[in-house]
C-alpha positions as CSV (number, residue, x, y, z in Angstrom):
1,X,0.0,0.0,0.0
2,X,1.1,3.4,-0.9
3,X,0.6,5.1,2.1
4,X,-0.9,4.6,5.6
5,X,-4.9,5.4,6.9
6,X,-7.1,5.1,9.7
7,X,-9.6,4.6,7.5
8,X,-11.7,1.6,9.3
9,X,-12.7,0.1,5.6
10,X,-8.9,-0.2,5.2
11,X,-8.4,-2.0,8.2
12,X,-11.1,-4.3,8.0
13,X,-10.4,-4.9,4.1
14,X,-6.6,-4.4,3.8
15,X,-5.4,-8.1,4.5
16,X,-7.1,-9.6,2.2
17,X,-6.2,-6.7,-0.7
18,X,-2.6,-7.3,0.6
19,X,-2.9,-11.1,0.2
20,X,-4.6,-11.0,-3.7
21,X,-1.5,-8.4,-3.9
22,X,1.4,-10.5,-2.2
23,X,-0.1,-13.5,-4.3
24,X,-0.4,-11.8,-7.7
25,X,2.5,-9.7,-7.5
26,X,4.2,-8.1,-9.2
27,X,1.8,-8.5,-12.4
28,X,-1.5,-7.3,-10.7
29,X,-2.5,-3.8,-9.0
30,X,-5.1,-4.4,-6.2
31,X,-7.3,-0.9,-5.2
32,X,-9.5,-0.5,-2.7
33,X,-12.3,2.4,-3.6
34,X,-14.5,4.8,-1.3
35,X,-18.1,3.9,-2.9
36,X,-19.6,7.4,-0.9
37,X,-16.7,9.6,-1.7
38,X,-15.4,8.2,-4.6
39,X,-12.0,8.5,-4.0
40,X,-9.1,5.9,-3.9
41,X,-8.8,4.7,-0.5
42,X,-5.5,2.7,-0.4
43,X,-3.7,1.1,-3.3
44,X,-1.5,-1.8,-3.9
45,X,1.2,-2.8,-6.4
46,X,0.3,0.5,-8.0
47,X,0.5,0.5,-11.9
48,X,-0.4,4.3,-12.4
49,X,0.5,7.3,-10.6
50,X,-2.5,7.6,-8.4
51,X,-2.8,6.9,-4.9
52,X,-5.0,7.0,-1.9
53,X,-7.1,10.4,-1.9
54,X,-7.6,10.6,-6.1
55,X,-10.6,10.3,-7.6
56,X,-11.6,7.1,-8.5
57,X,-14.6,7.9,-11.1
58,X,-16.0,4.6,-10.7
59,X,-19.4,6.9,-10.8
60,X,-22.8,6.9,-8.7
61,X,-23.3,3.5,-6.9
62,X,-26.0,4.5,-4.8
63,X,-28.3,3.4,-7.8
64,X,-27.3,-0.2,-7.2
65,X,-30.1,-2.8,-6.3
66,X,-29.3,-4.6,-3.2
67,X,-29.8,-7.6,-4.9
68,X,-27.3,-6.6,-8.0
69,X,-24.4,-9.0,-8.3
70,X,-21.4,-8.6,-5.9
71,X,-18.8,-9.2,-8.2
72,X,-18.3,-8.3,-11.8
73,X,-15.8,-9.7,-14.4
74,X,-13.0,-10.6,-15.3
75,X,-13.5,-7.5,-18.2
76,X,-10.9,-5.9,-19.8
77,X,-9.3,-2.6,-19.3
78,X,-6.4,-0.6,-21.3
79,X,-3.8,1.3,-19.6
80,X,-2.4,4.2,-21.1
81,X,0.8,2.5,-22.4
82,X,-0.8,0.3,-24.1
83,X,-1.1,-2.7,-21.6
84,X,-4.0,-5.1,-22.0
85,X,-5.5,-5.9,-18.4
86,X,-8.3,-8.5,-16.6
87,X,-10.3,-6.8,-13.9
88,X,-12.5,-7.5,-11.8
89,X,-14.7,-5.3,-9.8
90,X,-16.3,-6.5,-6.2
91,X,-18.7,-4.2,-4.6
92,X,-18.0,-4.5,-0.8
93,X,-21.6,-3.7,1.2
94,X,-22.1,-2.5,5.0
95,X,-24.5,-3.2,7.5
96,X,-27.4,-2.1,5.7
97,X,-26.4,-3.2,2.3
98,X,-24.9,0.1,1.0
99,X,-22.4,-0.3,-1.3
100,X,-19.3,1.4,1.1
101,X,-16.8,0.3,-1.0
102,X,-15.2,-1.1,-4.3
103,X,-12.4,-3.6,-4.4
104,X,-10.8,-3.6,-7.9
105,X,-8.1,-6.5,-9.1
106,X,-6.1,-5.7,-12.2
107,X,-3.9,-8.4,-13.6
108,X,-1.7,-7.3,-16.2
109,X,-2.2,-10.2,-18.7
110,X,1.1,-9.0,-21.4
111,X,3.2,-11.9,-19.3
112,X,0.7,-14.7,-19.6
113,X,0.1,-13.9,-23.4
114,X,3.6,-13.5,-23.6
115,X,3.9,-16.9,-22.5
116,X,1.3,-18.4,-24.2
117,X,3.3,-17.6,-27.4
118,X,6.5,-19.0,-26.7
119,X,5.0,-22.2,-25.6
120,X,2.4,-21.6,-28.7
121,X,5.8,-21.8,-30.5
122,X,7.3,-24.5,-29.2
123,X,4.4,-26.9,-29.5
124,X,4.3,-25.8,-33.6
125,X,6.3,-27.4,-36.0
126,X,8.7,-25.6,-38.0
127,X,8.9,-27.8,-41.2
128,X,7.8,-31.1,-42.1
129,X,10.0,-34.0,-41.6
130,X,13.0,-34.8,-43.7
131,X,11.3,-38.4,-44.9
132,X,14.4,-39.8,-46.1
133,X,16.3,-39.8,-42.7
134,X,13.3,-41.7,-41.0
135,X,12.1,-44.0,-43.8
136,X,14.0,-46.9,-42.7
137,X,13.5,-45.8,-38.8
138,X,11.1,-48.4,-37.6
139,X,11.0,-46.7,-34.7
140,X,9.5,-43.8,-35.9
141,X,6.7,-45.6,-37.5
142,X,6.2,-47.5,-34.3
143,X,5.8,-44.6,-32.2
144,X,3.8,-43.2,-34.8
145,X,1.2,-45.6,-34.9
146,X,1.0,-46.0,-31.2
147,X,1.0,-42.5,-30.0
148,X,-1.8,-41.8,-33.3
149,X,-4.1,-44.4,-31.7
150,X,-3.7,-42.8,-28.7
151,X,-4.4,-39.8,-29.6
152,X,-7.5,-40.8,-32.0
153,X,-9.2,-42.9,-29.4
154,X,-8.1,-40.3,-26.1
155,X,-7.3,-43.6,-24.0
156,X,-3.9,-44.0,-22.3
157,X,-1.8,-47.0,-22.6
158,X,-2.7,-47.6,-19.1
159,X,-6.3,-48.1,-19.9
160,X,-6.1,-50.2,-23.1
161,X,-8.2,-53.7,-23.1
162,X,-7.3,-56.5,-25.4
163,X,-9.4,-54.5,-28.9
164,X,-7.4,-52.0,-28.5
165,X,-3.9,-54.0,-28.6
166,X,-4.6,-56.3,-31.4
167,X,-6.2,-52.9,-33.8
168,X,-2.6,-51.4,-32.6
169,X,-0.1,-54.9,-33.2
170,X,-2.4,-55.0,-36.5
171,X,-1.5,-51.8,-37.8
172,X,1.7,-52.4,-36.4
173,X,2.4,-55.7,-38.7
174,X,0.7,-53.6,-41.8
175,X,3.7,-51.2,-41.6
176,X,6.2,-53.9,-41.6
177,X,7.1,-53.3,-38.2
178,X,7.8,-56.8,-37.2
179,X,9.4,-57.3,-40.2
180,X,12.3,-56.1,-38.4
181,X,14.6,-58.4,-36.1
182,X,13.9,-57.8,-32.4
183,X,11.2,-55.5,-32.9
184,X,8.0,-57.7,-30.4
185,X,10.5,-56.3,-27.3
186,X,10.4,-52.8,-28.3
187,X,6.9,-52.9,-29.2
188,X,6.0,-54.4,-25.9
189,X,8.0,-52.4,-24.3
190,X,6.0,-49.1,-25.8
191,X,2.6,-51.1,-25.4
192,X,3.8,-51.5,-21.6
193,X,2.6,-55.5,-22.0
194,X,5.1,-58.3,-21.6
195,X,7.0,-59.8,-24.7
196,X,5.2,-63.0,-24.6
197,X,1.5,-60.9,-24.5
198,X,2.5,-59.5,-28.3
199,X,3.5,-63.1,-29.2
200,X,0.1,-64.3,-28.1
201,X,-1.9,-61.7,-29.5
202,X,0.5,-61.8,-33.4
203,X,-0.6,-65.4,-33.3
204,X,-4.1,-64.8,-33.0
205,X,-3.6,-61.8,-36.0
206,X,-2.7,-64.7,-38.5
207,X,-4.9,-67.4,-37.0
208,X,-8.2,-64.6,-38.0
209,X,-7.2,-65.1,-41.6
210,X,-7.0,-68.4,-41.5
211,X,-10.3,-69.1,-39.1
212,X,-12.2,-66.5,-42.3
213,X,-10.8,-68.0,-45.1
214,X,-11.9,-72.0,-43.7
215,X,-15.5,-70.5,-43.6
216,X,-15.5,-68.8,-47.0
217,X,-14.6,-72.7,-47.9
218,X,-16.9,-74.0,-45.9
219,X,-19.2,-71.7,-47.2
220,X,-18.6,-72.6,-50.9
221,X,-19.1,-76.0,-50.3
């Protein structure tokens, strides 16, 4: 706060303007209003020149309903350098439902949108991928296939059932992943299922062909 007052609203109001203050500094301005006098009672974390005594122009209150809401906002304000800001407005009542005062947060929002863009730019990519230095990655197209069915279906690998391995180990075999040597470890390893779970479940993969194609014959017959 800017500068010390008897003021009793300040002294009943104060610690919890200092705490929103202490927890939001430096990046939001807390001010406490005089609803009768309209004047700025105490400030803190100022980001403008005025302080306690100013006027505060928040205009007539006296109109307010009783029953109007208590708190308005988040809306957003502009300060004269050009700073973009999320306020929000709580009219503070006495005894007899008069407003008697105005509590005011503003939260400079340039470091959160500043933020938001560098992690906006990380999470972008840049270029698409050199295909030739991952073609013969198997790898890549493992992780690619897994991670896409996890992302299509929303499900963790925690949470997948038996369907949901043998559509992945299918797709899996389609892109000639276990054409490669050693590959069931690694695969079971990024399933999180043991190596002899992926031999079990491959083996019923090329048993389903088989089991279709002996009742298309059957069916012939």
């Amino acid at each position: 706060m800017t500068t010390e007052t008897p003021d009793p609203r300040v002294r009943t109001w104060g610690p919890a303007c200092r705490a929103v203050a202490l927890l939001l500094g430096p990046y939001a301005e807390v001010v406490l209003h005089d609803a009768a006098a309209d004047r700025v009672l105490a400030v803190w974390n100022p980001m403008t020149p005025r302080a306690p005594g100013d006027p505060s122009m928040l205009g007539e209150l006296d109109a307010l309903d009783p029953s109007a809401p208590g708190v308005y906002g988040p809306y957003e304000k502009l300060l004269p350098d050009g700073r973009r800001l999320s306020s929000v407005s709580a009219v503070l009542r006495d005894d007899a439902g008069r407003p008697s005062a105005v509590l005011c947060v503003n939260l400079d929002r340039g470091p959160l949108e500043q933020a938001a863009a560098l992690l906006a730019g990380f999470a972008a990519p840049t270029a698409p991928r050199p295909e030739p230095l991952f073609e013969r990655d198997w790898t890549e197209r493992m992780n690619d296939v897994i991670g896409g069915y996890v992302r299509a279906h929303g499900r963790p690998l925690e949470r997948f059932g038996r369907e949901d391995r043998l559509a992945v180990l299918r797709e899996l075999d389609q892109a000639g992943v276990f054409a490669v040597r050693r590959a069931a470890p690694a695969v079971a390893t990024a399933l999180r299922i043991s190596r002899s779970t992926v031999y079990t479940l491959l083996a019923e993969l090329k048993q389903a062909p088989a089991r279709r194609n002996a009742h298309q014959n059957e069916d012939e017959k």
